[in-house]
C-alpha positions in Angstrom: 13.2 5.9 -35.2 12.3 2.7 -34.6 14.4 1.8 -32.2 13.3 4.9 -30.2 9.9 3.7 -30.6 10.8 0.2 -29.1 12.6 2.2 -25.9 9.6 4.2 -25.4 6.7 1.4 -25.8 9.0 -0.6 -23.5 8.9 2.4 -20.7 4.6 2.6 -21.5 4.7 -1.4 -20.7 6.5 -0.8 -17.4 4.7 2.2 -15.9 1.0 1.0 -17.4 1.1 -2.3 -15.4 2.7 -1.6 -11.8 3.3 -5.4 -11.8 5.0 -5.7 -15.0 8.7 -4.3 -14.6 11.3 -4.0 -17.4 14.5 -4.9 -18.5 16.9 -6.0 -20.9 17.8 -8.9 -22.5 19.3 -11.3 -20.2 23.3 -11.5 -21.3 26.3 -13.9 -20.9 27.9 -11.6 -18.4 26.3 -11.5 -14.3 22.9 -10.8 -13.9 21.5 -9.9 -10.2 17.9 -9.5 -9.1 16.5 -6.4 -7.6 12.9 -5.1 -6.6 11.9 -1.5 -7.0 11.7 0.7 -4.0 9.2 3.1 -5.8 6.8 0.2 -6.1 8.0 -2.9 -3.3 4.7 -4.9 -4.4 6.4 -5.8 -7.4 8.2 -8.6 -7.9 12.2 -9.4 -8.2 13.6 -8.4 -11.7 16.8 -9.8 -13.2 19.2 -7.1 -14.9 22.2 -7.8 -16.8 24.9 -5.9 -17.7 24.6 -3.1 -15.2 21.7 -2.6 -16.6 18.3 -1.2 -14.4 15.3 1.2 -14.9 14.1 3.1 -11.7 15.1 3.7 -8.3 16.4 -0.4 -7.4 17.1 -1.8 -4.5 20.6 -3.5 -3.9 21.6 -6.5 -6.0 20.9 -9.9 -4.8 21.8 -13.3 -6.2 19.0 -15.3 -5.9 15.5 -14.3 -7.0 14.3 -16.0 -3.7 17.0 -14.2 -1.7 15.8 -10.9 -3.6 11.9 -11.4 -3.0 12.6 -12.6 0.9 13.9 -9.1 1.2 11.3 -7.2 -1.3 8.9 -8.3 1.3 10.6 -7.1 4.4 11.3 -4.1 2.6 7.4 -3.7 1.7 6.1 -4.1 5.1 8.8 -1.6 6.6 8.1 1.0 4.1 4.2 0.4 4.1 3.5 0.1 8.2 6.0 2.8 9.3 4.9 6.4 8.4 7.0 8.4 10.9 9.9 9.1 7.9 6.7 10.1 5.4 4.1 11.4 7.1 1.2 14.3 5.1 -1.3 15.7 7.2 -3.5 15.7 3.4 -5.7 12.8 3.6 -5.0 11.8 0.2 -1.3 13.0 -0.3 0.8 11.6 -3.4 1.4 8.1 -2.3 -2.1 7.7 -1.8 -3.2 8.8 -5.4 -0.9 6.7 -6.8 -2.1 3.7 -4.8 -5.8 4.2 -6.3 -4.8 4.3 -9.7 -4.9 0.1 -9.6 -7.9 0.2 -8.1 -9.4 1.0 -11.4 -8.5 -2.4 -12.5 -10.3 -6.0 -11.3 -8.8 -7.3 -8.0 -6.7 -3.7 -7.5 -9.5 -2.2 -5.0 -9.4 -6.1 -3.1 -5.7 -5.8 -2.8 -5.5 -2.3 -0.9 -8.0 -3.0 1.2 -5.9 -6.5 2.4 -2.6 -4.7 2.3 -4.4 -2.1 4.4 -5.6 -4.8 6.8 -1.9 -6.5 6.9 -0.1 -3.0 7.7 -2.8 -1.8 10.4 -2.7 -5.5 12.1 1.5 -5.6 12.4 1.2 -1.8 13.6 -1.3 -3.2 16.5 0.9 -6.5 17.1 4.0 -3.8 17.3 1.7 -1.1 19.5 0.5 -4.4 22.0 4.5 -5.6 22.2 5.2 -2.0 23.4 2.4 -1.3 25.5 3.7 -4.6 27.2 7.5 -3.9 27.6 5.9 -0.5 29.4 3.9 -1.9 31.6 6.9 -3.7 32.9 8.7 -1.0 33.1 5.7 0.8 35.4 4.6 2.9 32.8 1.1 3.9 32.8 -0.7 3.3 29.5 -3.8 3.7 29.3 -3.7 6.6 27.4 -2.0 4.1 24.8 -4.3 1.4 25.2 -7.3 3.7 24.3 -5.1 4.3 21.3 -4.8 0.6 20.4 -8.7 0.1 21.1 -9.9 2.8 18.5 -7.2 1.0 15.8 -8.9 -2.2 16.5 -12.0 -0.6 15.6 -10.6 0.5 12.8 -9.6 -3.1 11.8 -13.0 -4.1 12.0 -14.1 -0.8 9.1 -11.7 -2.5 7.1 -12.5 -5.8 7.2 -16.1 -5.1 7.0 -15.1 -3.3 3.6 -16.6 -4.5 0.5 -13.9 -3.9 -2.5 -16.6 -4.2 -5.3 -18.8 -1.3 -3.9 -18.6 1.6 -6.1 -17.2 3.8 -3.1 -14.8 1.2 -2.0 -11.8 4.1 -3.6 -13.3 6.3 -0.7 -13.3 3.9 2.2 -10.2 3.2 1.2 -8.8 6.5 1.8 -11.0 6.9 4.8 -9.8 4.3 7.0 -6.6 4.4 5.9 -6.3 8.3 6.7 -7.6 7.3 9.8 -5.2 4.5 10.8 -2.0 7.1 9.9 -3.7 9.4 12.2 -4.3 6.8 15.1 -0.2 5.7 14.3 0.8 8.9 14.7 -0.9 9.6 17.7 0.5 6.4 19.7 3.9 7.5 18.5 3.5 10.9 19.5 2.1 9.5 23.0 4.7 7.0 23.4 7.9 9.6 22.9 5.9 11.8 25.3 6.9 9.6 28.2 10.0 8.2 27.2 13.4 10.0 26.6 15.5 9.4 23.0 17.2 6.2 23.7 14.3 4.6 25.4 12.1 5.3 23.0 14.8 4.4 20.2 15.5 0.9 22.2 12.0 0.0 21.9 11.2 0.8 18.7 14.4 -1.6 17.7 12.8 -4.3 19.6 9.3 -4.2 17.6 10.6 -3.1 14.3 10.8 -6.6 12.8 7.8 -8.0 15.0 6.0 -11.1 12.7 4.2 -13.8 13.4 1.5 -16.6 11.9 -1.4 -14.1 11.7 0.8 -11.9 9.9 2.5 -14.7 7.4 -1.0 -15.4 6.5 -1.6 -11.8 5.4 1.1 -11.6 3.6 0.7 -15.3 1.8 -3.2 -13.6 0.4 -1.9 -10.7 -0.5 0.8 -12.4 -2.6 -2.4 -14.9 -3.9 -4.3 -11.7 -4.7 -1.3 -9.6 -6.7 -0.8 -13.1 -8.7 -4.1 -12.3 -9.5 -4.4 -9.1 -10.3 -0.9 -10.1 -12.8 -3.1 -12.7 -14.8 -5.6 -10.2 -15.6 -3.4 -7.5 -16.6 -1.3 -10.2 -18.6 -4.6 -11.5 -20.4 -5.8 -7.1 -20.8 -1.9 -6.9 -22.8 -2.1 -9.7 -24.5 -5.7 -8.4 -25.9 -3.9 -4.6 -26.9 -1.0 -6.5 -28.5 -3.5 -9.2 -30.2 -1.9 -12.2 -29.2 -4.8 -14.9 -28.6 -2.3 -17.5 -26.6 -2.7 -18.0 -23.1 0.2 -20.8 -22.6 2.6 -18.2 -21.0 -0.2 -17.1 -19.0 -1.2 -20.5 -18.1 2.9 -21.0 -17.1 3.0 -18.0 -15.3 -0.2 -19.7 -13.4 1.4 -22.7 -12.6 4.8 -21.0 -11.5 6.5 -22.4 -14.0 7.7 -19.2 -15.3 7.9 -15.5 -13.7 7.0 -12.2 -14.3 10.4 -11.0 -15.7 10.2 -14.0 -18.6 6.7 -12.8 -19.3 7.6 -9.4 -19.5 10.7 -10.6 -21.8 8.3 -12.5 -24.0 5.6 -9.5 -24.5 8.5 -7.3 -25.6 9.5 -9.2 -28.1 6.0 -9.6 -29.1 5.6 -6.1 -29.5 9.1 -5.8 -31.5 7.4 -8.1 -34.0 4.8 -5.5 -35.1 4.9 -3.3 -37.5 5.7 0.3 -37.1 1.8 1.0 -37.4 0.7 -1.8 -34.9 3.4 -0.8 -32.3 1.9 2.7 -32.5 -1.2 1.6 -32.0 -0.3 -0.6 -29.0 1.2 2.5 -28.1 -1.1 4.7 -28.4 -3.9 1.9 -26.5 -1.3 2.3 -23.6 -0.9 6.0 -23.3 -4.5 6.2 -23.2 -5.5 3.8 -20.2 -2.6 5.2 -18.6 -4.6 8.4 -18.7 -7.8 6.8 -17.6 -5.9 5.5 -14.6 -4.5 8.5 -13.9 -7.8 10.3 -14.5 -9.6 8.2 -11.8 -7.2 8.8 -9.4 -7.7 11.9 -9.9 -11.8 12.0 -9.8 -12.1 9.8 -7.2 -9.3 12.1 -4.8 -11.1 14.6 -6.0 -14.5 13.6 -4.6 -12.9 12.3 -1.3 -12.3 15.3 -0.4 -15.4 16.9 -0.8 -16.8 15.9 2.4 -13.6 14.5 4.8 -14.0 15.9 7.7 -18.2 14.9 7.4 -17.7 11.7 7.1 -14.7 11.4 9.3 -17.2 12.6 12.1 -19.4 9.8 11.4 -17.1 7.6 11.4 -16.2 8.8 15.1 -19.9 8.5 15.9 -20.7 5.1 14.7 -17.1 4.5 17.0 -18.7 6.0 20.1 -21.5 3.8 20.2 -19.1 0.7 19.7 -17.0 1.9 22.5 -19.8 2.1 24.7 -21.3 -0.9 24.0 -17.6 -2.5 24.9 -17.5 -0.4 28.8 -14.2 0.7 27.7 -14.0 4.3 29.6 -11.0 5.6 28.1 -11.7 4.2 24.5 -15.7 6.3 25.2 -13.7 9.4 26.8 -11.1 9.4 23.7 -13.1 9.5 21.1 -15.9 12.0 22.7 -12.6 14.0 22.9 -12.2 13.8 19.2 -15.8 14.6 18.5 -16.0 17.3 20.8 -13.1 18.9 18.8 -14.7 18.5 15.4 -17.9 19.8 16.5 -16.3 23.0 18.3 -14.4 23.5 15.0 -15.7 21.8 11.9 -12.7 21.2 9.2 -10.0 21.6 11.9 -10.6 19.5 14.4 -8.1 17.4 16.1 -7.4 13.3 15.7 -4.9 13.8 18.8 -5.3 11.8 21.5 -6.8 12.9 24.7 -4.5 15.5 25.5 -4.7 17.3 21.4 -1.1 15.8 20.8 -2.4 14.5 17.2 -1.6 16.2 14.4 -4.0 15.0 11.8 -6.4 17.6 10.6 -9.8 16.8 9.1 -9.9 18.7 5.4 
């Protein structure tokens, strides 16, 4: 009994703190680091013995050698919807994305990640737009594409993660950026054939640059972060008052998988009564996580396709402040088709290729 105890508290530490992966005790045998491909914003974690928990990415030598490709992995799987796309604008992956921003630092870490995956998808849509416009391709239908995204940029960036709707913005703009993806996809195919279109994509797949290092140096600052404070929230369940470890993990001078080793055998110190209560402290906040996921999905969708029309309002008049004619004629498009049909209108492009639906 109490050894199924242990396994099960050890599975409640893993899925309560997305940044807080488990595994075994590190053996004499060889031990590889891997990243989980369920969640890629964790970090590298050393197995041993054959050992893993989840769905794991290949084994690498070298935690550096494993997080080099964690983050590659994380910015393909993040920026490139076409393998995953939902017309819902809150579909699974998107719930299970709001459930840390219930916690302090979780809403400011979305909304950056958001920033980093729409600013690669414009660097990647202005790369393309270029290699056509050598090739004599007209795209301005594209461009107008790429000008509404930058406006989206600008929601985002202008997005305050402490503001108590900061769960619905989030949703919001990132439906919207999808949507826009989509639509310069679907525009794109529309005037090349297979292999063209196939050529170019290879070319931009594994675009980065300064701007984009940047992004992803903050958003590692801000998941550190957001790891101290969920350290410090399980060191306060398990009652441990210490904050050396933390302090190391601080400093860099230990990581996340000796942390994680060091709070289970914490918790294996207790007695069978304290590790049902740390236990039973668990279960719960995983159900207040999951609960607020839940509300706040709930409540986004109350009014979607209403506020997605504002949003396209507040767009026209930036658009024709700017004089750009396609950008003004696109997105009267779009308002035009929410407007002749509320709930189902259209975020195609100017020719109703989109496939996004307001709900």
């Amino acid at each position: 009994m109490k050894k199924m105890l242990s396994i099960i508290m050890m599975l409640m530490l893993m899925v309560s703190f997305s940044t807080l992966a488990m595994a075994e005790e590190p053996a004499e045998e060889e031990c590889y680091w891997y990243y989980d491909v369920d969640n890629p914003e964790n970090e590298c974690v050393e197995y041993c013995n054959n050992t893993t928990s989840g769905n794991v990415s290949e084994a690498y030598d070298t935690f550096e050698d494993c997080e080099e490709c964690r983050l590659e992995f994380l910015d393909n799987e993040t920026e490139d919807p076409e393998d995953n796309e939902s017309e819902d604008p809150i579909d699974d992956e998107t719930e299970k994305q709001i459930e840390k921003m219930n916690y302090s630092h979780g809403a400011e870490v979305r909304l950056l990640q958001l920033e980093k995956a729409i600013t690669k998808n414009l660097l990647k849509g202005e790369m393309a737009v270029s290699v056509l416009q050598g090739l004599g391709y007209n795209t301005t239908d594209l461009e107008a594409i790429l000008a509404e995204m930058h406006l989206v940029l600008d929601e985002v960036q202008a997005a305050d993660p402490e503001a108590n709707d900061s769960v619905q913005i989030f949703i919001d703009l990132k439906s919207d950026a999808k949507n826009l993806t989509t639509q310069f996809r679907e525009t794109i195919r529309a005037l090349l054939s297979d292999v063209k279109y196939k050529e170019i994509k290879e070319q931009i797949r594994n675009i980065t640059s300064d701007e984009l290092q940047n992004y992803s140096k903050k958003v590692r600052n801000l998941i550190k972060q957001f790891n101290v404070n969920q350290i410090y929230r399980l060191y306060g369940i398990i009652g441990n008052q210490s904050s050396d470890f933390v302090n190391d993990y601080i400093n860099g001078t230990v990581n996340l998988t000796q942390v994680k080793l060091q709070l289970s055998k914490m918790v294996n110190m207790k007695t069978k009564e304290k590790r049902m209560n740390i236990f039973s402290e668990m279960l719960k906040e995983k159900v207040q996580n999951k609960n607020f996921a839940n509300s706040a999905a709930g409540n986004a969708k109350g009014n979607f396709s209403e506020r997605h029309l504002e949003r396209l309002q507040k767009r026209l008049e930036n658009a024709n402040n700017s004089g750009n004619e396609k950008l003004l004629e696109k997105i009267q498009n779009e308002i035009q088709n929410y407007e002749n049909g509320p709930g189902n209108g259209n975020h195609g492009n100017d020719n109703g290729k989109g496939k996004g639906k307001g709900k």
